[in-house]
Wavefront OBJ file of the C-alpha trace (Angstrom):
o trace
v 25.608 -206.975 -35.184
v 27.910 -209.712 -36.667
v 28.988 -209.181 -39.938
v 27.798 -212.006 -41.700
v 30.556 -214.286 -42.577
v 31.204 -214.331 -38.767
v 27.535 -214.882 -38.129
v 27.240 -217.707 -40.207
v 29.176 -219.952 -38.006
v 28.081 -218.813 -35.183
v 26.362 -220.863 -32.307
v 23.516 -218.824 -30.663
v 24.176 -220.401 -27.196
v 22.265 -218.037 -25.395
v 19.044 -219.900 -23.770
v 18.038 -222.193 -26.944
v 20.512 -224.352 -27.542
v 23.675 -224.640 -29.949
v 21.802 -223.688 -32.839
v 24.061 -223.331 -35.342
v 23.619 -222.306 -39.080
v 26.391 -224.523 -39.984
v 24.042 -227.719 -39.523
v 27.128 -229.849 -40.354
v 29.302 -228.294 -36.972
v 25.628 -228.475 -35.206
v 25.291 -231.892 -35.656
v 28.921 -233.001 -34.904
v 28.410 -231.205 -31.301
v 25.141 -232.872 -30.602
v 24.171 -235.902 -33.113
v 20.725 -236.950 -33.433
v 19.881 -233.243 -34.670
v 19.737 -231.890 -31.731
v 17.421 -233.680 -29.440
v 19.830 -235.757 -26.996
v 18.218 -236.490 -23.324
v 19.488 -234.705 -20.683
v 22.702 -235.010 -18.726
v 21.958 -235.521 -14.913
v 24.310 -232.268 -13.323
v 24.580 -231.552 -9.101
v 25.339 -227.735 -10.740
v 23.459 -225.067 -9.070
v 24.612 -226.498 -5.641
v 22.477 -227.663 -2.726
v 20.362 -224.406 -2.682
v 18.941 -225.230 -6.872
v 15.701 -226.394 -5.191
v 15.644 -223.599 -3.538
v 16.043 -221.308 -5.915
v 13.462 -222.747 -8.160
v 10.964 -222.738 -5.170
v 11.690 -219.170 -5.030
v 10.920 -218.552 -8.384
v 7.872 -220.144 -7.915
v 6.876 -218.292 -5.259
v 7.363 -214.921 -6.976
v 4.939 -216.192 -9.976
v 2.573 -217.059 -7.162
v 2.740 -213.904 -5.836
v 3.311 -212.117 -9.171
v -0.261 -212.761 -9.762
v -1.835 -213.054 -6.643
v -0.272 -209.457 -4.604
v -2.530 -206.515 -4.782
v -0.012 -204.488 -3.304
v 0.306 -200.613 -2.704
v 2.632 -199.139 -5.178
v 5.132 -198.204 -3.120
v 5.980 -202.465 -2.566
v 5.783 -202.988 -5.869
v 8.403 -200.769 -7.103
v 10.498 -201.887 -4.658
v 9.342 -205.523 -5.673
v 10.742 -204.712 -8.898
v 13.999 -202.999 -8.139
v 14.721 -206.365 -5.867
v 13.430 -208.526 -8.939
v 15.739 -206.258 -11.500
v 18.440 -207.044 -9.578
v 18.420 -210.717 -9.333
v 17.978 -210.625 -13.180
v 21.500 -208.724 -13.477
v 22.908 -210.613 -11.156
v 21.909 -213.941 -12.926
v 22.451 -212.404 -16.509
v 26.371 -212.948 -16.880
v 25.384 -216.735 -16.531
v 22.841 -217.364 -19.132
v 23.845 -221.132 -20.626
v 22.464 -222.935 -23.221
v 19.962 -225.931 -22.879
v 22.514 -228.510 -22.486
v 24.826 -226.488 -20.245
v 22.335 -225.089 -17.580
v 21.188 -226.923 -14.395
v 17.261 -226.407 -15.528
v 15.823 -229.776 -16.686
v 18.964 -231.509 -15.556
v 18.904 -231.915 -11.841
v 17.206 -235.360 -11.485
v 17.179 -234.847 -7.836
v 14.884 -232.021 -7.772
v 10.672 -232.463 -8.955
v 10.062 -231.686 -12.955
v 14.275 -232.460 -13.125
v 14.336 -228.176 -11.828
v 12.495 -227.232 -14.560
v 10.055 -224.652 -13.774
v 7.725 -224.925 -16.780
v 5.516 -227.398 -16.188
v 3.065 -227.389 -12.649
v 4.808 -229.407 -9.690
v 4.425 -232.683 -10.783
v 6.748 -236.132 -8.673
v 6.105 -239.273 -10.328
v 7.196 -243.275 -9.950
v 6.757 -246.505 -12.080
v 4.124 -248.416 -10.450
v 4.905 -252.257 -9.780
v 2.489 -253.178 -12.544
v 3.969 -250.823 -15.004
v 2.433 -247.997 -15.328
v 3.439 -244.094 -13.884
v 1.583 -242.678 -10.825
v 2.876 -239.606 -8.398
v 1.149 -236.188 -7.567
v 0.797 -232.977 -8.722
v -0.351 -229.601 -7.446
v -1.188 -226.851 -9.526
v -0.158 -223.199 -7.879
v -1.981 -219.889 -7.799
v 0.192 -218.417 -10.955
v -2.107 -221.440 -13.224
v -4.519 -219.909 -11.699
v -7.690 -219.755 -14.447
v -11.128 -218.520 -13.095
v -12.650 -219.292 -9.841
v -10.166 -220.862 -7.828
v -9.779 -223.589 -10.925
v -6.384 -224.407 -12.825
v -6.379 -222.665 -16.144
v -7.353 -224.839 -18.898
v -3.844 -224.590 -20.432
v -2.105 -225.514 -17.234
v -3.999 -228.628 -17.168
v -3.108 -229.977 -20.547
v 0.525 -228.783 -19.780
v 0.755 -231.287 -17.046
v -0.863 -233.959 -19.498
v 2.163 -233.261 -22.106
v 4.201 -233.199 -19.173
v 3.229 -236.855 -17.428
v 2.366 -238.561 -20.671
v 5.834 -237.672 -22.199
v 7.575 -239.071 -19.482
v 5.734 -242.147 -19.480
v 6.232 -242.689 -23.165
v 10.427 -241.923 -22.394
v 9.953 -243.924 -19.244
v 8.298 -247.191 -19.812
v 9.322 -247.151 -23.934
v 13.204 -247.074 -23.201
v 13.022 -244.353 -26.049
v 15.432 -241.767 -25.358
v 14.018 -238.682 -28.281
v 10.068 -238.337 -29.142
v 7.603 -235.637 -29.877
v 4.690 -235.040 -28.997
v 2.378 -235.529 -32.493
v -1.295 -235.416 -30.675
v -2.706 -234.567 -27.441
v -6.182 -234.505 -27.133
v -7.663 -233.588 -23.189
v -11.295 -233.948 -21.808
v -12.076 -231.878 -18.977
v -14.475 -233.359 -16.752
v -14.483 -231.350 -13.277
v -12.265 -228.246 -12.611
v -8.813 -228.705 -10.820
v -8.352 -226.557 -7.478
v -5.409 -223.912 -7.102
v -3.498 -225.613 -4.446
v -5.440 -229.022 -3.840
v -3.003 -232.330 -3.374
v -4.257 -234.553 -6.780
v -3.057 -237.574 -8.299
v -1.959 -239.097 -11.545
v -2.128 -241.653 -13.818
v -0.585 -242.620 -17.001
v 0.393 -245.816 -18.904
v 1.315 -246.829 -22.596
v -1.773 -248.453 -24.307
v 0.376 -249.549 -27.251
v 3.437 -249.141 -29.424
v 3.515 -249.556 -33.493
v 6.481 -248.918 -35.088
v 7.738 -245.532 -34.002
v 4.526 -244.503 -32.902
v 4.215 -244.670 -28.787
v 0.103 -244.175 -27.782
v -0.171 -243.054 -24.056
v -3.344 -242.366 -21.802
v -3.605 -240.826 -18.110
v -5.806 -238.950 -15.901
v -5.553 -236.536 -13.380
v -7.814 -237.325 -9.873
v -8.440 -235.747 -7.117
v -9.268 -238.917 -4.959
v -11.744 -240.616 -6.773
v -13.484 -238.238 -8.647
v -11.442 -237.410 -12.073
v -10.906 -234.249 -13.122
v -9.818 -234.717 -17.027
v -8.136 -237.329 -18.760
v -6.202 -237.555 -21.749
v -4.251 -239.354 -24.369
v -1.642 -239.162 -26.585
v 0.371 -239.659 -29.441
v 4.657 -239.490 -29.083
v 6.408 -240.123 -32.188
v 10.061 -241.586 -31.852
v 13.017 -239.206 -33.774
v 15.065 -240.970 -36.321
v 18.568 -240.432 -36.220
v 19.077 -236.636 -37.512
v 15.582 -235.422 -36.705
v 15.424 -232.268 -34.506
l 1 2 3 4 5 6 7 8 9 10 11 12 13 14 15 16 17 18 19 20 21 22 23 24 25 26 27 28 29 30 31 32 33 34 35 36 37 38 39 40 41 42 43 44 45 46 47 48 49 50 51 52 53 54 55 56 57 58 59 60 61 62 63 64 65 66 67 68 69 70 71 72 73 74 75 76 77 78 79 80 81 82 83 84 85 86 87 88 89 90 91 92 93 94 95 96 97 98 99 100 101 102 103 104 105 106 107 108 109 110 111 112 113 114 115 116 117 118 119 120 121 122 123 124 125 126 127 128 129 130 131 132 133 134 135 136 137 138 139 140 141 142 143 144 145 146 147 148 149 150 151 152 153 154 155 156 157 158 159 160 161 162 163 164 165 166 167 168 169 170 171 172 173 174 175 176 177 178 179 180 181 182 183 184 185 186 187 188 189 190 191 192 193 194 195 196 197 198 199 200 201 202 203 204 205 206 207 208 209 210 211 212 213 214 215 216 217 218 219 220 221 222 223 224 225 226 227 228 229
């Protein structure tokens, strides 16, 4: 451990971002407290698609293998090694590829479910989305959670998209389920802003699988003042 004078000025830049506890220094490396839109990178190379497929594969198959014991030791060993082998590299928010390759689906952000979306010629934000096995809920449906995830997901970027606001939170999201989601079925969205008062950015979408909907949902984003984290 740090003794504590060092401590105190120290950045934690290990996964959550330059957090410092000297808020002054924090906020001369990234004004706007914090919350500053992402950097578009090529880091991570040609293969960064790749590589998050991959990991998205091994969540698949993290819950889906019923595997002898045998494979899944040796799963593991394989799986401890590409941790150490990654470890050295561990960046901060602002410094690693994740979230920042605009190039790549979800920006190569693993997080959310697959989601690729596009302004619509009459304004509002459409695309596709397929949820995998590991959202897997009960009975071949998309977990509950997984759902509303996507919702944050598409309705944040159409409040950042077609508001020109670059820093908001998410204050309310409210979700009606109406028929489950499949693991693994090709669905659509559907989002647009309904209106914007003051800072206050209300969104709505839905989530279809053709013509039936599955659950729709709306929103409230609140735009940061200048400072807010």
């Amino acid at each position: 451990m740090l003794p504590k004078g060092e401590q105190a000025g120290r950045a934690d830049t290990q996964y959550g971002g330059r957090v410092s506890t000297d808020n002054a220094a924090a906020a001369d490396v990234h004004p706007g407290g914090g919350f500053n839109p992402p950097e578009p990178t090529n880091r991570g190379g040609p293969d960064y698609g790749r590589f998050v497929e991959a990991v998205r594969t091994l969540q698949d198959h993290a819950r889906g293998a019923d595997a002898p014991d045998a494979v899944i030791t040796e799963a593991a060993d394989l799986i401890e090694k590409a941790c150490a082998l990654l470890a050295p590299y561990d960046a901060d928010e602002w410094s690693s590829p994740s979230g920042r390759r605009m190039d790549l689906p979800n920006r190569g952000n693993i997080l959310s479910p697959p989601i690729e979306l596009h302004v619509t010629d009459d304004g509002r934000i459409a695309g596709t989305a397929r949820f995998r096995r590991y959202h897997l809920g009960r009975n071949g449906a998309a977990h509950g959670g997984a759902v509303a995830h996507l919702f944050d997901s598409l309705l944040g970027f159409t409040a950042f998209k077609l508001s020109g606001s670059k820093a908001q939170r998410t204050a309310f999201l409210h979700v009606d389920y109406r028929k489950i989601a499949l693991i693994g079925a090709p669905l659509q969205v559907e989002a647009r802003i309904d209106d914007i008062v003051d800072r206050k950015i209300f969104v709505s979408g839905r989530l279809l699988d053709g013509e039936h909907v599955l659950a729709d949902a709306h929103s409230l984003f609140v735009k940061l003042k200048p400072g807010q984290p």
